[in-house]
C-alpha positions in Angstrom: 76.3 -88.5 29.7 78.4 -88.9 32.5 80.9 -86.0 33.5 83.7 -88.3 32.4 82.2 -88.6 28.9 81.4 -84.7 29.0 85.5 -84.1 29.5 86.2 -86.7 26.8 84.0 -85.1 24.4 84.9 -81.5 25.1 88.6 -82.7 24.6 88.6 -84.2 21.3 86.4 -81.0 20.2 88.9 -78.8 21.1 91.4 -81.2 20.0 89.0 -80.9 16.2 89.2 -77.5 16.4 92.9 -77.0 17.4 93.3 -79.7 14.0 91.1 -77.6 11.5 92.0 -74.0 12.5 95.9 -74.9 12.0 95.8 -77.1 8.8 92.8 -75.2 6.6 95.2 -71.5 6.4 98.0 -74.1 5.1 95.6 -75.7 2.8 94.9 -72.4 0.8 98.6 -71.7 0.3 98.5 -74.8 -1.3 95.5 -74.8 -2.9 97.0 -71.6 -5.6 98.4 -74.1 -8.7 95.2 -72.9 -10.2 95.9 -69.2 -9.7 100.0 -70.0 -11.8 98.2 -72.1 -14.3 96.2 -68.7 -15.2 99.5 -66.9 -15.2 100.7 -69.0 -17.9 98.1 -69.4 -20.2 98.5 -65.7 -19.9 101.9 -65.2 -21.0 101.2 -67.8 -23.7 98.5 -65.6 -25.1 100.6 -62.7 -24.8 103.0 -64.4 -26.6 101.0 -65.6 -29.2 99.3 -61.5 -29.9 103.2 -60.2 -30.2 103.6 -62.6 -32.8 100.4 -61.6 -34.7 101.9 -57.8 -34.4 105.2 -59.0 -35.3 103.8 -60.4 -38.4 102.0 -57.2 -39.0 105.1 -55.3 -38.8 107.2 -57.4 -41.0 104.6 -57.0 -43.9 104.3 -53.5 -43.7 108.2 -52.7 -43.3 108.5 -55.3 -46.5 105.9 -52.7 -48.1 108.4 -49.9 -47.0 105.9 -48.7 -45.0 108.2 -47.8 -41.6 105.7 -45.8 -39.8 102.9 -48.9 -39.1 106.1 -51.2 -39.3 106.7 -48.9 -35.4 102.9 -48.6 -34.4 102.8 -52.9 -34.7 106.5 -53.1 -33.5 105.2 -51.1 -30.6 102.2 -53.3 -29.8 104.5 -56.1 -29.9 106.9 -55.4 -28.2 104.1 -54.2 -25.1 102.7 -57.9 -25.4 106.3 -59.9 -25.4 107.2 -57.6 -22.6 104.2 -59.9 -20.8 105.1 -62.8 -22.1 107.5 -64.9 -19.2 110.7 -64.6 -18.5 111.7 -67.3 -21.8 115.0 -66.5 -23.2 113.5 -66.4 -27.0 111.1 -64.3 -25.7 114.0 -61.4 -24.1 115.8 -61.7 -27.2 112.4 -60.9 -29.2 112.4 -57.4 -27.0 115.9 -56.7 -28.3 115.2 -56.7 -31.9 111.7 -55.2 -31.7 113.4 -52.1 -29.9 115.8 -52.1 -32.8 113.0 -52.8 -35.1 110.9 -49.5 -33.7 114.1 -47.3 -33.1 115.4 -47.9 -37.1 111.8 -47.9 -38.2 111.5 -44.0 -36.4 114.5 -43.1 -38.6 112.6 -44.5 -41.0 115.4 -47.1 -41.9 112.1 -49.9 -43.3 114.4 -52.5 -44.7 117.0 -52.4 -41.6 113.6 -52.5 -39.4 112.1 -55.1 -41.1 115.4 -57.4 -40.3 114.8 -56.5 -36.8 111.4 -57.6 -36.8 112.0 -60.6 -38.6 114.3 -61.6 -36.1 112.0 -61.1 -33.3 109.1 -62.8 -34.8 111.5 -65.9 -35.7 112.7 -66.0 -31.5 108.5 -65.2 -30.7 107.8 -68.5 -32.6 110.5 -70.0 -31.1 109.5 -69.3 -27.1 107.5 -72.1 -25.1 
């Protein structure tokens, strides 16, 4: 190779490697949808185990039964608390708090309302 074609090639190395060092860091920040898709699928699990526990709740507190109405209330409410940011889904948090904090006072039939409510805005979220 002649020192002419030495530069040449040197310069369009360095030119590749200017080119690959910049764009791969920015390819990587792109490269996350995978990483919100899990985030989602998440949440919509989360969503779907409050609604089991909000089921759960709602059968006991129609048995009269507040103390596991709470204890499934509770679990509930810990999973809808994961579940997004969905307006159902916030309103579903109200009324299980309401649901737990009657239930305590062992108000069952008030309770259950509560977590009838949130069960019917948990079915409701996306």
């Amino acid at each position: 190779m002649t020192r002419h074609n030495t530069r040449i090639a040197l310069g369009l190395t360095g030119l590749l490697a200017t080119v690959l060092t910049t764009t791969l860091p920015v390819q990587s920040a792109f490269g996350e949808g995978g990483a919100r898709r899990d985030v989602v699928r998440h949440e919509e699990q989360s969503v779907r185990d409050a609604i089991k526990h909000a089921t759960e709740a709602v059968d006991h507190g129609k048995q009269g039964y507040a103390e596991q109405l709470v204890t499934h209330a509770e679990a509930s409410l810990q999973l809808a608390m994961r579940g997004g940011t969905d307006p159902h889904v916030a309103e579903a948090i109200t009324n299980l708090k309401a649901a737990i904090e009657h239930g305590m006072a062992g108000h069952a039939d008030v309770a259950t309302k509560h977590a009838e409510t949130a069960l019917t805005h948990l079915s409701q979220s996306k």
